[in-house]
Residue frames relative to the residue before (quaternion, step in Angstrom):
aa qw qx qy qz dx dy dz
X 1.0000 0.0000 0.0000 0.0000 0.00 0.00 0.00
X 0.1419 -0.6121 0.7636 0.1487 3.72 -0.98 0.90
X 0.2925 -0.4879 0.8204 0.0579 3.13 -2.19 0.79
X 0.0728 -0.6230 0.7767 -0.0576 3.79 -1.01 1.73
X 0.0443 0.7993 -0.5977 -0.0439 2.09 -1.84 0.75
X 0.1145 -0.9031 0.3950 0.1234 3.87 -0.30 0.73
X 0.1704 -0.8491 0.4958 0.0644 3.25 0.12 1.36
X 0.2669 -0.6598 0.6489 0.2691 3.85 -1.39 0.10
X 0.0421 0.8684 -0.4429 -0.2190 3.68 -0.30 0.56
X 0.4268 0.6380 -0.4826 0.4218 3.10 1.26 0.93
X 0.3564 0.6962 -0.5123 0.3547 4.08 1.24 -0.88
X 0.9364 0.0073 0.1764 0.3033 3.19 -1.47 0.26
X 0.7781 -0.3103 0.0798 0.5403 3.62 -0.94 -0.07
X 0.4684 -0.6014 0.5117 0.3963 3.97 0.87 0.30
X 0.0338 0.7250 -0.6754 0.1307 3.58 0.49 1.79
X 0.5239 0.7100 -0.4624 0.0878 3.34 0.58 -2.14
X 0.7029 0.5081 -0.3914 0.3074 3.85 0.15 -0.86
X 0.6922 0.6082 -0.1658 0.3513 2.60 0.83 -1.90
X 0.4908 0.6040 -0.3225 0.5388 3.75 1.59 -1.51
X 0.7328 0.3477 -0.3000 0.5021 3.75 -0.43 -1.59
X 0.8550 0.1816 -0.3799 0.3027 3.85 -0.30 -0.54
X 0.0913 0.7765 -0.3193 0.5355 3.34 1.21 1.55
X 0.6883 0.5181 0.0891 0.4999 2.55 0.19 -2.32
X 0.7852 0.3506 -0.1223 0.4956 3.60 0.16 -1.80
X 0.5888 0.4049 -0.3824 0.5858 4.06 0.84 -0.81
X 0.7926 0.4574 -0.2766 0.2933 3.86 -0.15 -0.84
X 0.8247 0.3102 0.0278 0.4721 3.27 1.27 -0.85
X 0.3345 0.8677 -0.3676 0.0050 3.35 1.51 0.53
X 0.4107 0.6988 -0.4830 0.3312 3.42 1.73 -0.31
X 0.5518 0.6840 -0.2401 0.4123 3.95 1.35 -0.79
X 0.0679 0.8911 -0.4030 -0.1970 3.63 -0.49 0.88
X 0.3506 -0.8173 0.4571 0.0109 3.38 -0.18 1.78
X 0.1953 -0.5779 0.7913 0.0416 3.36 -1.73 1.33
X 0.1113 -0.6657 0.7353 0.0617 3.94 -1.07 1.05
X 0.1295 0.6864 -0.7069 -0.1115 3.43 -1.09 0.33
X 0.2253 -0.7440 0.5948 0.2048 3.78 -1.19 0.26
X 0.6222 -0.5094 0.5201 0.2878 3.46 -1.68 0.59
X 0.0348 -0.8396 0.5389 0.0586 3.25 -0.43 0.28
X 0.7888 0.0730 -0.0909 0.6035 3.96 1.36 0.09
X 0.7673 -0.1668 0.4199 0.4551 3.50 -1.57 -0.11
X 0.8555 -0.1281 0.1901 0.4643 4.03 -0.54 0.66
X 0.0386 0.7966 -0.5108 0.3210 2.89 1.20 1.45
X 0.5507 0.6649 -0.3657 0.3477 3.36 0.99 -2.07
X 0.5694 0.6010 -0.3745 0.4175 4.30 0.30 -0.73
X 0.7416 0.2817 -0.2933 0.5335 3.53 0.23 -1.06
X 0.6909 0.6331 -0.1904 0.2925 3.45 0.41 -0.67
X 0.6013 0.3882 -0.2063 0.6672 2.97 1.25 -0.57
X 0.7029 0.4733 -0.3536 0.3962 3.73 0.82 -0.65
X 0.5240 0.5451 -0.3044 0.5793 3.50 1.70 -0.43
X 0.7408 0.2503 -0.3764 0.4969 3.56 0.50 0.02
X 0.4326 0.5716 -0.4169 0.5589 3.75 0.70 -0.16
X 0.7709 0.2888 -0.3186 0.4699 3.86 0.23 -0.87
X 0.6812 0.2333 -0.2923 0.6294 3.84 0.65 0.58
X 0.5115 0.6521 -0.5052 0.2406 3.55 0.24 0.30
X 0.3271 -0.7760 0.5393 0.0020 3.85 -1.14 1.15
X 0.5444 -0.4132 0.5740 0.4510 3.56 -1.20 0.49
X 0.8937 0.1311 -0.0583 0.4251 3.73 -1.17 0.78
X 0.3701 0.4465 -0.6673 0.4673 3.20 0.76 0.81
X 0.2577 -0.6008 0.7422 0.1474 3.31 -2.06 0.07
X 0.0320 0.7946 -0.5946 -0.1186 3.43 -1.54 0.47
X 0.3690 -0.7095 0.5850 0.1352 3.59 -1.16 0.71
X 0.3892 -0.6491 0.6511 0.0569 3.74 -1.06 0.64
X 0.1902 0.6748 -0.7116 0.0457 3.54 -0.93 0.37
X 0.4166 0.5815 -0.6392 0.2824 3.20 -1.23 0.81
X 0.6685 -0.2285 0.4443 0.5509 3.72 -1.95 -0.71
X 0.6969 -0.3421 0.4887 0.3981 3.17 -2.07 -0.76
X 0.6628 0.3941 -0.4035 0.4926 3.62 0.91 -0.72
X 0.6790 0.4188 -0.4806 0.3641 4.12 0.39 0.09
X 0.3983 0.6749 -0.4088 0.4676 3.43 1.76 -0.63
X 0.6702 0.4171 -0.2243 0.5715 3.93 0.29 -1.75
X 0.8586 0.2968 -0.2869 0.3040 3.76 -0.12 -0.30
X 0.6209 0.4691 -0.3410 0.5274 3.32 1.29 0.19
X 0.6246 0.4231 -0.4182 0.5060 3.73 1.23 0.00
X 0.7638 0.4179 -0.3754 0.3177 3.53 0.90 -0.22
X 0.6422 0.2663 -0.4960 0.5202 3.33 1.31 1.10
X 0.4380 0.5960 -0.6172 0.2685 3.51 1.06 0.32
X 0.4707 -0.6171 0.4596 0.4317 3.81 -1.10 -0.32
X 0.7266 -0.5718 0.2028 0.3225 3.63 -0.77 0.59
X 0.7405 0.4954 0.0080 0.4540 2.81 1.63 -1.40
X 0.3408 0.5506 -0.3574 0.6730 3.19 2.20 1.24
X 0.2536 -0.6138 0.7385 0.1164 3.52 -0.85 1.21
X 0.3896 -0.6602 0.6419 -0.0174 3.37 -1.73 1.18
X 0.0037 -0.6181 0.7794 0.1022 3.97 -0.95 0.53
X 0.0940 -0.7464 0.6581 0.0308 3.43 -1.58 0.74
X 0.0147 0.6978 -0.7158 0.0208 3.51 -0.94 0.82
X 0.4957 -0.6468 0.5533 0.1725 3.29 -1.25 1.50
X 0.2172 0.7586 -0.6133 0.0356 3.23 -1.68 0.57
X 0.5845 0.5047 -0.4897 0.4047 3.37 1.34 0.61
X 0.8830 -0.3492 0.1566 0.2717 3.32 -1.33 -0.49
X 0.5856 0.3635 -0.2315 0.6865 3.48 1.25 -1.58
X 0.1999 -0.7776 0.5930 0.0608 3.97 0.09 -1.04
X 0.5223 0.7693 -0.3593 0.0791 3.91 1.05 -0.03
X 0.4919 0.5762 -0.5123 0.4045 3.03 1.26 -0.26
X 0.4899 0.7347 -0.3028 0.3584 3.93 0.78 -1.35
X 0.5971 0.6202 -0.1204 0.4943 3.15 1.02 -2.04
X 0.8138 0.5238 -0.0482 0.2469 3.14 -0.09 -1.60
X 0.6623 0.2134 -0.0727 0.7145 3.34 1.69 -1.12
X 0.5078 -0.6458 0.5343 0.1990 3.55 0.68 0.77
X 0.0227 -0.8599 0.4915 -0.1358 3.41 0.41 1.16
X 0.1073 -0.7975 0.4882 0.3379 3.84 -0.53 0.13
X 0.6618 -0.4343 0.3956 0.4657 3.35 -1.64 -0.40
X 0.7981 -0.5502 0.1743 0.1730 2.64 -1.80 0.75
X 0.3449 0.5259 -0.4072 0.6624 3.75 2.20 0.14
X 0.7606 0.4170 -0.2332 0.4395 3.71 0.23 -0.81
X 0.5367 0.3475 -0.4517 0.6221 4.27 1.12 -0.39
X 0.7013 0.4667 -0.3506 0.4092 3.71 -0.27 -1.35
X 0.7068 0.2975 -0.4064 0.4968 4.15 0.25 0.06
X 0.3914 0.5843 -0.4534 0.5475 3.77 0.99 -0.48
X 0.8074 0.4854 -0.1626 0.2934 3.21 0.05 -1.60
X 0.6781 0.4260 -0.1693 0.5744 4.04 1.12 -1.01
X 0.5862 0.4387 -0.3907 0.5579 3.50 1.09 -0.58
X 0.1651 -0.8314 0.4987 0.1810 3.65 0.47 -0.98
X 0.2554 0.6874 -0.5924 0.3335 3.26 0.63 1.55
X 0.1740 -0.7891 0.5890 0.0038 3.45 -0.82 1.06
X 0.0752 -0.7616 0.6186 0.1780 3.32 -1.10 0.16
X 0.2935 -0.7133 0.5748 0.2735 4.32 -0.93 0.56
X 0.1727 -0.6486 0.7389 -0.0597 2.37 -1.81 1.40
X 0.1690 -0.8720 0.4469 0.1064 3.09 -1.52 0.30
X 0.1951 -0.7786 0.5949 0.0414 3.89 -0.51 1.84
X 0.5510 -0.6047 0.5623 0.1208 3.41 -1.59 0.45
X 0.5129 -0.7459 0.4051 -0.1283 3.22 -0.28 1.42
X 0.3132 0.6551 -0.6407 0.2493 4.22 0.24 0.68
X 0.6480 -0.5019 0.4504 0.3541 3.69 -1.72 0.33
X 0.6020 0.5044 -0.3543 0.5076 3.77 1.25 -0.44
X 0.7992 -0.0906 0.2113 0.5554 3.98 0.54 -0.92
X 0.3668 -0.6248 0.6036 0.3328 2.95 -1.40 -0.50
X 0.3714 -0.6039 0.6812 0.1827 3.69 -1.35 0.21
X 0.2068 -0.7439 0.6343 -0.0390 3.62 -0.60 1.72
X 0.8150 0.1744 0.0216 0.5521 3.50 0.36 -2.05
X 0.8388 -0.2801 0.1756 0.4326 3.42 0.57 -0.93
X 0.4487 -0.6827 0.5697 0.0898 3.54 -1.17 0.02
X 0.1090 0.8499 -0.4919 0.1542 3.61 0.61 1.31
X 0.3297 -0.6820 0.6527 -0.0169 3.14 -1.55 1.01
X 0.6053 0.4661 -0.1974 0.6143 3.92 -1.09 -0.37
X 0.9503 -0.0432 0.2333 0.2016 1.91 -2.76 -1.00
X 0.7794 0.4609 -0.2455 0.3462 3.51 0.88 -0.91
X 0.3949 0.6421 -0.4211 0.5044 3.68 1.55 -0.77
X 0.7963 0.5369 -0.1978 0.1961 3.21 0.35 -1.59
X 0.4175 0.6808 -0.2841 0.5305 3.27 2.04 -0.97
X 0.7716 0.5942 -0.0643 0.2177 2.89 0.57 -1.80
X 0.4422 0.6950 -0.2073 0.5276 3.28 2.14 -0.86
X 0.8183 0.4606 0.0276 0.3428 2.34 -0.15 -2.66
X 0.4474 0.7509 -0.2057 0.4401 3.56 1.49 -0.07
X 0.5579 0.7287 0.0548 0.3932 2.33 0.79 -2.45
X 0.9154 -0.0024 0.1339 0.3795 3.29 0.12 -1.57
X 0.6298 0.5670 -0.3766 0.3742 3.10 1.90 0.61
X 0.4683 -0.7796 0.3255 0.2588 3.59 -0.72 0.55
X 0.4915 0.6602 -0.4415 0.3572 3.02 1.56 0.82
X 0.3913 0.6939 -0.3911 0.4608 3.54 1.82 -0.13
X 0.7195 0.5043 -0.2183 0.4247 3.23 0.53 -1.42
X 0.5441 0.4920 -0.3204 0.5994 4.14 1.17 -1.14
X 0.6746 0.5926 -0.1964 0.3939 3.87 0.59 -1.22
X 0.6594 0.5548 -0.2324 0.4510 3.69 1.35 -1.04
X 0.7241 0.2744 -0.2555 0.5789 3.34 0.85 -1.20
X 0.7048 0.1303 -0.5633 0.4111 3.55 -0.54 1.03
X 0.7331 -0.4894 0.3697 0.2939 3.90 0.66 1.17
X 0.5254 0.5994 -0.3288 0.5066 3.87 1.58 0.02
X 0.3420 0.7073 -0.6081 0.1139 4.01 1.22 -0.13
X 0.5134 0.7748 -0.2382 0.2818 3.97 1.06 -0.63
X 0.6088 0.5640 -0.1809 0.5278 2.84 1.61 -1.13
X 0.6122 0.5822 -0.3451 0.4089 3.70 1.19 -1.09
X 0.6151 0.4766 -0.3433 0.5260 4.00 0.90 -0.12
X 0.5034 0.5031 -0.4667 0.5251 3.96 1.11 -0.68
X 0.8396 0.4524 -0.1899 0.2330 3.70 0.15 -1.67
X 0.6482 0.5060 -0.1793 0.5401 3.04 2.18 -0.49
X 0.6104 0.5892 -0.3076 0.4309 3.15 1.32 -0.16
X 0.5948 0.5023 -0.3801 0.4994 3.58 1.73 -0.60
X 0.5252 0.5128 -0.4963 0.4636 3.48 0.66 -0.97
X 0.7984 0.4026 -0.4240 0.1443 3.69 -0.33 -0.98
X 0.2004 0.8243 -0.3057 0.4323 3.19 2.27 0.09
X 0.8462 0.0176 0.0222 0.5320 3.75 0.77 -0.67
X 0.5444 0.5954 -0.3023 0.5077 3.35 1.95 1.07
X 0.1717 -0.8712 0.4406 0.1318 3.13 2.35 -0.03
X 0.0474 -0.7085 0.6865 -0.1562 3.83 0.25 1.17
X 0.1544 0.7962 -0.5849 -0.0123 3.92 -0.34 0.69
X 0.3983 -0.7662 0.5040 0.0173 3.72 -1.14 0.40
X 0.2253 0.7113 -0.6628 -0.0631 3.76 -0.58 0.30
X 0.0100 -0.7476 0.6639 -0.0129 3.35 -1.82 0.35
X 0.0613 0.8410 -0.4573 -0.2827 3.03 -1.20 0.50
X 0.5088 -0.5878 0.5519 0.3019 4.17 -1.44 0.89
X 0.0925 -0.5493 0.8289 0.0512 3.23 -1.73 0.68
X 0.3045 -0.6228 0.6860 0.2212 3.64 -1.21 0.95
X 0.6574 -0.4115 0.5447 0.3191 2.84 -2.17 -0.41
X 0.4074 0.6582 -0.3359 0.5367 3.16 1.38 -0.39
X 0.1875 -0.7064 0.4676 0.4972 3.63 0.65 -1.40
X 0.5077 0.6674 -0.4471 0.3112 3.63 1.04 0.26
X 0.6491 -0.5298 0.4738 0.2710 3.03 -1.74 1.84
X 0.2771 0.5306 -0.7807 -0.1795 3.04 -2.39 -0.15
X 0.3157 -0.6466 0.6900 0.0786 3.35 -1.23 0.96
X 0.1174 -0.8021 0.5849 -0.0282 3.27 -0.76 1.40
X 0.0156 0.7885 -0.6058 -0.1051 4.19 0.07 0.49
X 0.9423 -0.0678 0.1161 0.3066 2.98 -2.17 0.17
X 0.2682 0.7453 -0.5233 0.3142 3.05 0.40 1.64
X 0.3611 -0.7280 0.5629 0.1507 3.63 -0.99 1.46
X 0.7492 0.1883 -0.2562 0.5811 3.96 0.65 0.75
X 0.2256 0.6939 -0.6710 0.1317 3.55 -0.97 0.99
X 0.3222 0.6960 -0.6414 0.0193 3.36 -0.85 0.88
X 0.1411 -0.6875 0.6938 0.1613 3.76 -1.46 0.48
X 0.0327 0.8490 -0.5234 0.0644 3.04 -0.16 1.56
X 0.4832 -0.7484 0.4470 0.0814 3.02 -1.33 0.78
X 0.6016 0.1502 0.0306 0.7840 3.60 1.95 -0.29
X 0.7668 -0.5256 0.3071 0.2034 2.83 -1.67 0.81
X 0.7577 0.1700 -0.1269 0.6172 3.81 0.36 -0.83
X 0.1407 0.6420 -0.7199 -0.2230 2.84 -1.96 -0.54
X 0.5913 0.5425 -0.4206 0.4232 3.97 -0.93 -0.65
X 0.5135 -0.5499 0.3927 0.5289 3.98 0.93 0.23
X 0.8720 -0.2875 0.0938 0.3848 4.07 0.32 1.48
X 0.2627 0.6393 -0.5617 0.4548 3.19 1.51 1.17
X 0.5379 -0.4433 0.6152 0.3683 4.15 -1.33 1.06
X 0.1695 0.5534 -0.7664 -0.2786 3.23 -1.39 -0.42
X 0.8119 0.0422 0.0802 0.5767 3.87 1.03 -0.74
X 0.4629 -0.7542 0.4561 0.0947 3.70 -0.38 1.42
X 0.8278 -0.0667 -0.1733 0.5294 3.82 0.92 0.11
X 0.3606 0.6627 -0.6026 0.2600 2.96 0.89 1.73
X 0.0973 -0.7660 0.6302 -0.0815 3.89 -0.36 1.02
X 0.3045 -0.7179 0.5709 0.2567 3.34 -1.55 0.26
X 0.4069 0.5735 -0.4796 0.5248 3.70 1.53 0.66
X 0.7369 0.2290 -0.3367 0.5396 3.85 0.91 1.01
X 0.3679 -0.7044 0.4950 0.3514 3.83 -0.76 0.64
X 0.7069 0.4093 -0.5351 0.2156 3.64 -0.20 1.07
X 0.4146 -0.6387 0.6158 0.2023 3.22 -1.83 0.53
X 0.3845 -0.7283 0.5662 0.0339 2.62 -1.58 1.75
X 0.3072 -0.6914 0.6536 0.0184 3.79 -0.86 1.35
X 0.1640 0.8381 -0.5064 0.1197 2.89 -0.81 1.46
X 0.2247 0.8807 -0.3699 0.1926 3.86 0.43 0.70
X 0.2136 -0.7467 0.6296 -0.0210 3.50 -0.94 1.05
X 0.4610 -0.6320 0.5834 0.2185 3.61 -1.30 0.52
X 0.2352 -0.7771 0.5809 -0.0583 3.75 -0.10 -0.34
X 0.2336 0.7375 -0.6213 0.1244 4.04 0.84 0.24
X 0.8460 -0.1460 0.0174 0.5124 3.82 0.22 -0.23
X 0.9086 -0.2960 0.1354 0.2616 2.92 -1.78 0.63
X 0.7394 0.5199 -0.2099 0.3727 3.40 1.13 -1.04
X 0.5182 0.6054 -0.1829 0.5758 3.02 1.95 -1.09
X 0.7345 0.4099 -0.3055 0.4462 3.76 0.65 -0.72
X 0.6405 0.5145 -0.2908 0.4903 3.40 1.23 -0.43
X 0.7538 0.3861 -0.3568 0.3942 3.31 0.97 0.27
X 0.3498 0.5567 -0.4911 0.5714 3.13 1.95 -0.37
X 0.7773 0.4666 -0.3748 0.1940 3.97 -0.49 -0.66
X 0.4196 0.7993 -0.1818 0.3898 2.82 2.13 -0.80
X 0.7572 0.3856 -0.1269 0.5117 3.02 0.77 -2.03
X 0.6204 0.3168 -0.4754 0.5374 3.63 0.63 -0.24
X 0.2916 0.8170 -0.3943 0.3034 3.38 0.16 -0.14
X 0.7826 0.0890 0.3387 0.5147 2.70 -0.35 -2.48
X 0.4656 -0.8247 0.3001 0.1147 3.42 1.44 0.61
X 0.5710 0.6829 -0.3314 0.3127 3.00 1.46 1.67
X 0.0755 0.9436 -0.3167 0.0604 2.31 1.46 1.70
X 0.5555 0.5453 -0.3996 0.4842 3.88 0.98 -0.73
X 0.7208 0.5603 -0.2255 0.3400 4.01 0.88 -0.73
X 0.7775 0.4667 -0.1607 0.3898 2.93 1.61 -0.58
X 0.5455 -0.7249 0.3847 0.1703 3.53 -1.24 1.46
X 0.5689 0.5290 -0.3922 0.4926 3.73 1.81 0.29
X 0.5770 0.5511 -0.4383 0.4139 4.05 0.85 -1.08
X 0.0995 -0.6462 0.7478 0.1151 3.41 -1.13 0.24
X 0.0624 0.8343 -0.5371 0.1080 3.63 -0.31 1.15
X 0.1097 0.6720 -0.7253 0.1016 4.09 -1.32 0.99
X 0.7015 -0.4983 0.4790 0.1737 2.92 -2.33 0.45
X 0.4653 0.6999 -0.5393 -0.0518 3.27 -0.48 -0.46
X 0.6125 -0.6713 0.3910 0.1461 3.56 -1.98 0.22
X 0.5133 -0.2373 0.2608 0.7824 2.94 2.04 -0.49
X 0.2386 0.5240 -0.7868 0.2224 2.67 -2.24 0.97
X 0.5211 -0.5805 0.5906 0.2066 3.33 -2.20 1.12
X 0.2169 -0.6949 0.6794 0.0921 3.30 -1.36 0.87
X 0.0803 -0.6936 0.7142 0.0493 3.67 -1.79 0.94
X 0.0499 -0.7819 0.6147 -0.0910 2.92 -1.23 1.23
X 0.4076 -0.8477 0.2412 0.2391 2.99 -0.86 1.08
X 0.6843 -0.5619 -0.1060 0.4524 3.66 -0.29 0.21
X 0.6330 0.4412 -0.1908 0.6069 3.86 -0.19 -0.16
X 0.3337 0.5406 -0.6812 0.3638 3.81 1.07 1.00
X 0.6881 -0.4430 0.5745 -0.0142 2.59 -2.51 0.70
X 0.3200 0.8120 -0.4728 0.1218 3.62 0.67 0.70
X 0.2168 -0.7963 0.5604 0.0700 3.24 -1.35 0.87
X 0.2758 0.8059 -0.5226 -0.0376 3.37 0.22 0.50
X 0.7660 0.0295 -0.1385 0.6270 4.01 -1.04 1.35
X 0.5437 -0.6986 0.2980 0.3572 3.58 0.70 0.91
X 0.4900 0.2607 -0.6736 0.4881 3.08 0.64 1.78
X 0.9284 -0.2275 0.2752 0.1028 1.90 -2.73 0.31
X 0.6280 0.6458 -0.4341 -0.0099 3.66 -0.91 -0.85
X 0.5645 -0.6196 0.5438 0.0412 2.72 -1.99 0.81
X 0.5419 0.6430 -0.4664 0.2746 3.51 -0.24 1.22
X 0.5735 -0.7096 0.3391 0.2292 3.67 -0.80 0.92
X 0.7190 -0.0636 -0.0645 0.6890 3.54 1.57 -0.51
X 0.3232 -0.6154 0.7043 0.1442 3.58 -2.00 0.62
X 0.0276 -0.7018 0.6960 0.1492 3.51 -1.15 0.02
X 0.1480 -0.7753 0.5732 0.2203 3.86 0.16 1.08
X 0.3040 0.6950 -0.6516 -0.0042 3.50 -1.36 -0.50
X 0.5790 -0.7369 0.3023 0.1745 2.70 -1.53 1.39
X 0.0334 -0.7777 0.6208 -0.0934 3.52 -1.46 0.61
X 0.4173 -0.6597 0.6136 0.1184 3.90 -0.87 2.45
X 0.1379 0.5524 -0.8205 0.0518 3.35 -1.59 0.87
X 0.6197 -0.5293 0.5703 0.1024 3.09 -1.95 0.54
X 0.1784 0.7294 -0.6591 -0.0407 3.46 -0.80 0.88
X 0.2855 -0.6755 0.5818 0.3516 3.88 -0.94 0.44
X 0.0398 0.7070 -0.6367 0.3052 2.62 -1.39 1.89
């Protein structure tokens, strides 16, 4: 049995090394292939380098944020169980399934008990935690490119940079339109709305609610969206995620669904696992992978 592993050492406070020689000091009876990202959509080669030496009974682990998590399953193949240990910044999927530490993933892992989950599937990506419009894309940018994340990372606070970005957008009116085809084939036309997520798990923004029994250990997406016409209204939408009153509250506008294609128009804002992208339509649909757990 080899033990891969693909680490980002850029995720989050730049643990990844520090994790694997861990890993390598704790576990030498274990023979281990490490490869690192090295760029933007790195996760492709990398996974193909382990795939060209891979073996009945090998096992791999993932280390990185949620966005290296979402980009290494959508070129891993399906029919590969996945161990994940967090090391980036927001961390929600991790969060969400109540991951353990890394003595506690790595036995999960050698025993090989798995449990199925289930992520959504489009030709651009995949959708792990969630799909954000609005206010959140924006967070998600402005993040992205701000150098207070990075000042915020090395004392383990990179979380906080989505709290501080999320007020500003309070008086930055980030709005959104889109429109949903169900499976059903029925329309909704969503407009100029200052919250939109379809979320697929419970948190996102590093451990903001967006929806209390959304999980990926069931096959539905949670719709979730709020209007926001002015300032006062948007301050209470943040509230209720917030303070986590979301079933209580007379702004969320919340449904099931199982899949469905999204249009957006052009020069949307799209967040999807707190990245970026750029694309005019999704078709989601569901799709069981293994994680040892």
């Amino acid at each position: 049995m080899t033990l891969f592993i693909i680490a980002n050492p850029n995720a989050g406070p730049h643990k990844a090394h520090q994790v694997v020689e861990k890993i390598q000091k704790d576990y030498p009876q274990l023979d281990q292939e490490i490869v690192y990202t090295t760029g933007p959509d790195d996760e492709k080669y990398q996974v193909d380098h382990v795939l060209s030496s891979w073996a009945d009974g090998d096992r791999l682990l993932i280390l990185g944020g949620d966005g290296t998590l979402s980009k290494v399953l959508y070129y891993l193949p399906e029919d590969i169980p996945f161990a994940y240990y967090p090391v980036g910044s927001g961390n929600d999927f991790a969060k969400a399934l109540q991951l353990p530490d890394l003595d506690g993933t790595m036995a999960t892992l050698l025993t090989g008990c798995t449990r199925e989950i289930t992520i959504f599937v489009d030709q651009a990506g995949i959708l792990l935690n969630s799909l954000d419009l609005g206010f959140s894309a924006w967070v998600v940018k402005q993040a992205a490119q701000s150098k207070i994340k990075s000042g915020l990372n090395r004392f383990h606070l990179g979380k906080m940079t989505y709290v501080l970005i999320a007020i500003l957008s309070l008086f930055k009116k980030p709005m959104a339109s889109v429109q949903l085809k169900k499976g059903s084939g029925e329309l909704l036309e969503v407009k100029d709305i200052y919250f939109f997520s379809l979320a697929n798990n419970t948190y996102f923004g590093g451990g903001i609610m967006i929806w209390p029994s959304a999980t990926v250990f069931d096959s539905n997406l949670h719709l979730v969206y709020a209007k926001g016409e002015n300032f006062w209204q948007r301050l209470v939408i943040l509230l209720t995620l917030v303070l986590k009153k979301h079933e209580t509250s007379s702004y969320l506008n919340h449904a099931l669904l199982d899949g469905l294609t999204l249009t957006f128009p052009d020069k949307t804002l799209l967040a999807v696992d707190g990245e970026i992208l750029q694309c005019q339509q999704m078709t989601l649909t569901a799709q069981k992978r293994k994680i040892y757990l």
